[in-house]
N, C-alpha and C positions, 0 to 999 in steps of 0.2 A: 844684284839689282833685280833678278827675275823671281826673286825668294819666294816675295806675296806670291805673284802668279803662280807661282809652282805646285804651294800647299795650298791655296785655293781652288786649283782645277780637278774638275771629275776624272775618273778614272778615260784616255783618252779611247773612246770605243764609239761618240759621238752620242751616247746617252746619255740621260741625266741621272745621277746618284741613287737616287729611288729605282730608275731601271735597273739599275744594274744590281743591287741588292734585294731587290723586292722577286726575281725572276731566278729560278734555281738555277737552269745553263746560261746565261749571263754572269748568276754569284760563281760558277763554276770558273768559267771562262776566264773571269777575271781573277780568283785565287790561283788559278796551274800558270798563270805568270813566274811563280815562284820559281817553278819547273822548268818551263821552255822559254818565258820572257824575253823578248828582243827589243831594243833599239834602233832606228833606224838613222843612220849618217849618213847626209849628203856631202863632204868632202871634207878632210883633216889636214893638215900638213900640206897645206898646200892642193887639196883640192884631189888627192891621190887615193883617197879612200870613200869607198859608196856601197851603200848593203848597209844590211842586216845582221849583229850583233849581238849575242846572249848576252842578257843581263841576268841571270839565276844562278841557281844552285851549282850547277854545273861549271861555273867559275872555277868552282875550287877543288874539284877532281885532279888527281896528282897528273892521270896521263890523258889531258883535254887537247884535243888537236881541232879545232875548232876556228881559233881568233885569228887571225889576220891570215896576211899572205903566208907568212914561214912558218904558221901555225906551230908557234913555240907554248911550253906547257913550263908550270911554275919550276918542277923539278929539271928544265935544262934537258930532256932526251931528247928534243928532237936536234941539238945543234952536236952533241955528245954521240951519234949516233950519224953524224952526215962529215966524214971525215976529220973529226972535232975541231971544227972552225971555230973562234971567239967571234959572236956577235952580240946579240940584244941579253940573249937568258945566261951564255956563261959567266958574264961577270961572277954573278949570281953566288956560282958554284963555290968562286974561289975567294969569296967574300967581299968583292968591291963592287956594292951593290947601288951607291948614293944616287952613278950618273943613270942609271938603269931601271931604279926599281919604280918609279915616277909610270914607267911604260903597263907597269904588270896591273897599278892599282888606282889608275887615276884615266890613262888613255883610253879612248874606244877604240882604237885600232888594236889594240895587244888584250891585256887580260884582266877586268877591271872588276879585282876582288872585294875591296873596299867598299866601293860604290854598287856596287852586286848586291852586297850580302845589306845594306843599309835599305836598300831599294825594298829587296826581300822582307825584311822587319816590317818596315813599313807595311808593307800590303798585308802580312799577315795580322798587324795593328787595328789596321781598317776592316777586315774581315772580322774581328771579334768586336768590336765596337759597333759594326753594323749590321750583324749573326739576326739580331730580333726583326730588320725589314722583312728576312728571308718569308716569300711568302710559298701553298699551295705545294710544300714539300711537306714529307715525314721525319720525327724528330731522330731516325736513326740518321738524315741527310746532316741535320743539324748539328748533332752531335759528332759526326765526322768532319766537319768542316772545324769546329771547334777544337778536335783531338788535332787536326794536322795542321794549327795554324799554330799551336802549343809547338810541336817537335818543330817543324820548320825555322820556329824562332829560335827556339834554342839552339838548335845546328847551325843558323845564323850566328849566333852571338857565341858556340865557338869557335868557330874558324877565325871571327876575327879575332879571337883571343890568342888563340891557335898561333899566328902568325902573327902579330902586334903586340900582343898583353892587354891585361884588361879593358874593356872601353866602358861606357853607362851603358845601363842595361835599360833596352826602353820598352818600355809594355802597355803606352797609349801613344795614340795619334799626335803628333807635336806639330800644333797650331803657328803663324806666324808670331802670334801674341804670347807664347810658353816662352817658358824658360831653357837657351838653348846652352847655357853655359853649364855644363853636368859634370860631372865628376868622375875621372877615369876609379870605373873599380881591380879590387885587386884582382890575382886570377879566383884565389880563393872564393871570393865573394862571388866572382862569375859562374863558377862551376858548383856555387849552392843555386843561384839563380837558375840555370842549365838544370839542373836537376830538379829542380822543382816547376820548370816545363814540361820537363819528361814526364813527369810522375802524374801532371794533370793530363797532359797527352792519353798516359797509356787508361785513364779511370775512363775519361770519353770515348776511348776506341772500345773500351768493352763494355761499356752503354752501347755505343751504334752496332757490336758485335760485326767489326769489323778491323780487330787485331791482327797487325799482317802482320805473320812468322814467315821465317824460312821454313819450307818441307822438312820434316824427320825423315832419317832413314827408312827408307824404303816407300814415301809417299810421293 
């Protein structure tokens, strides 16, 4: 029921859409969402949950201790590692995942991979459909912003592959008026997609001459 509202609203920062893309730390501000994005909830279950919640990337890090109170991680160490109690993550382990996995990718109290990595898409959608506002920067800024909304999306799209199997791969902003019924792709198809993020990624990072490597030996 809040659908329209949802894809109609500016990014929530109390600006208007042109602010916030027309302003280089503003456009910043609003793409490292990807990265440290949070959610705030005022009470779940009964009113037992309050704070602040990552929504990003960091969802899907194997040893995330972060989400809730018992701050459980997808791989099941923290319950495997505290007298190995069954509770929320070992179902998990030993395959009976139905009553459970609801908690990891859909709750905001636990670990909401799903809904993360879509959020994620999203924003980096918006970021390259709105790249041309960007005003009073240099186009190495430009072309960085570009290169990282290319890799972001594609590390989005595979995790959720990663852990689900194919989903649509979406590569513009979806309107309330689009077309929302898409077609799960395969993995194959996914991992041509993925790879042809990457490969635009890496030509923009070495346009802005801002290719991160690891250090080589001895550097």
């Amino acid at each position: 029921s809040c659908l329209e509202d949802y894809l109609d609203k500016a990014p929530e920062s109390g600006l208007s859409e042109d602010e916030v893309f027309s302003k280089y730390l503003n456009f910043k501000q609003y793409f490292n969402s990807v990265y440290d994005g949070q959610v705030y909830f005022e009470g779940i279950n009964g009113g037992q949950l309050k704070g602040w919640y990552n929504y990003n990337l960091k969802t899907t890090f194997y040893m995330y201790f972060v989400q809730w109170g018992q701050k459980y991680t997808w791989e099941s160490m923290t319950d495997m590692s505290d007298v190995g109690r069954l509770e929320f993550a070992q179902p998990i382990k030993s395959g009976n995942i139905a009553a459970d996995i609801y908690k990891f990718i859909t709750s905001g109290a636990h670990r909401p991979i799903l809904r993360s990595m879509f959020i994620v898409i999203r924003t980096c959608n918006l970021t390259l459909q709105n790249i041309g506002k960007l005003k009073s920067t240099n186009q190495e800024d430009i072309d960085d912003f570009i290169a990282q909304a290319h890799f972001v999306r594609a590390y989005a799209h595979f995790e959720l592959m990663r852990i689900w199997g194919g989903m649509p791969y979406i590569t513009k902003v979806i309107g309330p008026d689009d077309q929302w019924d898409m077609p799960r792709l395969s993995r194959h198809e996914t991992l041509l997609k993925v790879a042809a993020d990457l490969d635009t990624a890496a030509l923009y990072f070495e346009k802005a001459g801002r290719m991160r490597r690891d250090a080589g030996p001895g550097q």
